[in-house]
N, C-alpha and C positions, 0 to 999 in steps of 0.2 A: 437845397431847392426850396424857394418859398412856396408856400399855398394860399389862394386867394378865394373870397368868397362872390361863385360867378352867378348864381344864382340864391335869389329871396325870395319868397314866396308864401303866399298866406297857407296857414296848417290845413285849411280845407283843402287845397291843391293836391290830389294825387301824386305822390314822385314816385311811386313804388313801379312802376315800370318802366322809367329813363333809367331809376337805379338801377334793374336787371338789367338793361342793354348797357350799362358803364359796365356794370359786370361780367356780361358777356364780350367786352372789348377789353378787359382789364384796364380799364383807365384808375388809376389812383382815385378815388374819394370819399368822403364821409358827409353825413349829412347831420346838422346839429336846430338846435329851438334854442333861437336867440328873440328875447321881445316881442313874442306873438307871429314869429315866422320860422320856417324852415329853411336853412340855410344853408347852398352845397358847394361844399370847397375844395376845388381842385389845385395841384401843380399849375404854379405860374405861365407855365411854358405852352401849356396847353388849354387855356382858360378860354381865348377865341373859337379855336373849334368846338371844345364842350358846348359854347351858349349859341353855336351856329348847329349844334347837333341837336340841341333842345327846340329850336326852334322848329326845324324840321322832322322831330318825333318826340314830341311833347309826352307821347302815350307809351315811348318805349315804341321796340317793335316783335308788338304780342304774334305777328304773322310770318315772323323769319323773312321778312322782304330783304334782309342787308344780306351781303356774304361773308361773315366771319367767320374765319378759320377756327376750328375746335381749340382750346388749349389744350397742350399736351399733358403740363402739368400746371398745376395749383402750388404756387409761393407764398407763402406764409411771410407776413411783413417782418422784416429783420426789427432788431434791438432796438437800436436806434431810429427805425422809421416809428415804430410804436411810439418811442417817447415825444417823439413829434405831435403827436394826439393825442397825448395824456400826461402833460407838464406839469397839472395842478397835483394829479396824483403819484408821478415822480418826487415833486419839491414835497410834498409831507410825508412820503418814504424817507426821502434824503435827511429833512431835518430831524427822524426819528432815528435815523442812524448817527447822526451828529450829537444829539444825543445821549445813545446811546456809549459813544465814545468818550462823552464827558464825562459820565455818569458810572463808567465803568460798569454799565449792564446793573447799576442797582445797587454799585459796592463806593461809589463815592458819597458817602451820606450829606459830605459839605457843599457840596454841587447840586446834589439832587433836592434839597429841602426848596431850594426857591422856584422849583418846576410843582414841588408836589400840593395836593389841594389844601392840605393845610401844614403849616409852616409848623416846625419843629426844634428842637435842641435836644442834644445827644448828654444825659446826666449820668455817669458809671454805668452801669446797663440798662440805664433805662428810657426811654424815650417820653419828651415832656411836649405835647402839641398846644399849638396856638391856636385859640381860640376863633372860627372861620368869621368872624365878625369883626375882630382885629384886625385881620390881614384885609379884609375891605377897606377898612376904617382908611389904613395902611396907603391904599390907591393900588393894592396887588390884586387884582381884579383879572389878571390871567388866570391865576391858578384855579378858576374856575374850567379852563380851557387844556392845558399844558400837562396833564396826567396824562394825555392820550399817549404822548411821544415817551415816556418811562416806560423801557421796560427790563424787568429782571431775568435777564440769562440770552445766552444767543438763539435756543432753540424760541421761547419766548416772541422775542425778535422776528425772526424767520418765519414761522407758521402766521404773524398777523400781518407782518410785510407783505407777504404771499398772496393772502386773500384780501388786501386792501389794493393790491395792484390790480388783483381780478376781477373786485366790485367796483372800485372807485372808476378803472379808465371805462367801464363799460358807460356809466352814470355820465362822465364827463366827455364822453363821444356823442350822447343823446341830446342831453342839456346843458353844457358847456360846462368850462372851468370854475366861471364862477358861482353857480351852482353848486358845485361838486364840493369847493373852499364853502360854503354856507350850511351845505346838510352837514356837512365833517362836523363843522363846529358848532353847529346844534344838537347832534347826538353825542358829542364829545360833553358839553356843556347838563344836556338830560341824565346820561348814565354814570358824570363821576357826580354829581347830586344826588340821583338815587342811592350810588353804593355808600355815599358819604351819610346819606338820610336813616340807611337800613344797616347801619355797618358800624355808625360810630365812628369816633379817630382812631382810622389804621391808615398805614399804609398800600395804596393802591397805587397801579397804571394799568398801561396798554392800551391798543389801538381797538380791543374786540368787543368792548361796546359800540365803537362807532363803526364796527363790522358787523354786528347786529342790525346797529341801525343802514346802513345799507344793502343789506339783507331784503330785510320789510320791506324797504322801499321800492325795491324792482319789482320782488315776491307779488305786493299788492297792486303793484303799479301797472307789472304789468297782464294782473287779471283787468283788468280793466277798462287798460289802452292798450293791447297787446305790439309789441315793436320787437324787431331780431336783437336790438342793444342787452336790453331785460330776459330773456327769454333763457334761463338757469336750467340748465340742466336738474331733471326732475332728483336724481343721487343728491347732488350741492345740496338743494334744499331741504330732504330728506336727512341728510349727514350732519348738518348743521344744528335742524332742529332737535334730532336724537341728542345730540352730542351739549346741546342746553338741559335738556330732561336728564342725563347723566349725570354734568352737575349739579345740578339745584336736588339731586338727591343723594349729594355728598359718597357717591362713589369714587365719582374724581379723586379729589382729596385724599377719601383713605386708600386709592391705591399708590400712592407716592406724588401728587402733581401739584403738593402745595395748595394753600386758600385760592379760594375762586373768586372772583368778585361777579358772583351770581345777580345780585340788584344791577349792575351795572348793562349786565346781558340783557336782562327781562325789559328795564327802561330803555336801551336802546334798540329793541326790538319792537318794543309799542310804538313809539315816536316814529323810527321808520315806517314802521304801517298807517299809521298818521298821516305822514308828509304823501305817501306812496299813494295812499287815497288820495289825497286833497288834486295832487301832481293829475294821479288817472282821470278821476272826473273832468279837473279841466279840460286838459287832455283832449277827452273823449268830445264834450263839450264845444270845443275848439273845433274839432273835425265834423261836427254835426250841424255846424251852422251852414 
């Protein structure tokens, strides 16, 4: 079933009580900021009535004047309905798992060196890196990007899959796909420059700087412009930032978890708080005109 966008609307516009009365009728929708509007998309099939129902309670209906039956129960959107509203951050789960596949979780070295931030040669046991100015020189100008998608081992894998499914589709229900493809790879791009600035040539990936960085981004965002999208459970935030403080004082590490790419957390964690401001002011801005 397709979904179409039935209504656009400047961000000053209240929709917040049409959307409780869709809620109260369970009509399928989401509502997203595309170019300076709010924009609410329904199932095709039902796109007439929604904008003839808008018409007639622009304000929602805060008085119970309609008769809607209780629900009895509350459905949770299946698998598949999910991925329907969050493609952008499906497809760069996917291609970290393609990845992943190639790369043999970190054990293909000859595969892996042209994803990683700086190019490399395997000399007897020793590792000979290329110098990040070369590989520009080169035109390899991903690999400033493309450490996000490496990662070493499947639990690895998993825990940043996890929380990028949970950050990313919230981000990219608010403010669309392409947004969502833009902050990626700008925290992607901030925190393997930090770990590579503070770290030297080693080897790094994963996705948990740019888990960081959308972290910050709602965190701040939405102290600011407060929305249901953002609105993180007060544990998440709380768990997350312990769980930075642990590493960066090298507990992690000596209880068995391997290096950390610490610089890589820290700068994508500023950067989102960055964007997360910049976003909220608008934002707020936007709705105060």
């Amino acid at each position: 079933m397709s979904v179409v966008a039935v209504l656009r609307l400047p961000l000053a516009v209240d929709l917040s009580g049409f959307v409780k009365l869709l809620q109260r009728m369970q009509v399928p929708h989401r509502v997203s900021e595309e170019a300076g509007e709010q924009v609410l998309w329904v199932p095709s099939n039902i796109s007439e009535d929604v904008r003839s129902l808008y018409e007639r309670f622009p304000a929602g209906d805060p008085d119970q004047q309609l008769d809607i039956p209780a629900a009895q129960t509350t459905r949770r959107p299946g698998f598949v309905e999910q991925l329907r509203y969050a493609r952008a951050t499906a497809a760069i789960l996917l291609l970290s798992i393609l990845v992943g596949a190639v790369t043999l979780l970190g054990e293909n070295l000859d595969t892996m060196r042209w994803l990683t931030f700086l190019d490399f040669r395997v000399v007897g046991e020793y590792i000979h890196f290329v110098p990040l100015a070369d590989s520009l020189a080169a035109g390899q100008w991903w690999r400033l990007i493309t450490p996000m998608l490496i990662h070493f081992g499947i639990l690895h894998l998993a825990m940043n899959g996890m929380w990028y499914w949970e950050l990313g589709r919230r981000i990219e229900s608010r403010q669309g796909s392409i947004n969502l493809i833009g902050l990626t790879l700008l925290f992607s791009l901030v925190s393997n420059y930090a770990q590579y600035y503070f770290s030297g040539p080693t080897l790094f990936g994963g996705l948990s700087g740019v888990l960081y960085g959308l972290l910050g981004h709602c965190w701040i965002f939405q102290l600011l412009s407060p929305n249901p999208a953002y609105r993180l459970p007060r544990g998440v935030l709380v768990m997350m930032l312990v769980w930075l403080v642990l590493c960066l004082s090298g507990l992690v590490s000596m209880i068995g978890f391997g290096e950390i790419a610490n610089a890589a957390h820290v700068g994508g964690l500023l950067v989102g708080c960055l964007t997360g401001l910049l976003g909220g002011l608008y934002n707020r801005r936007k709705l105060a005109a």
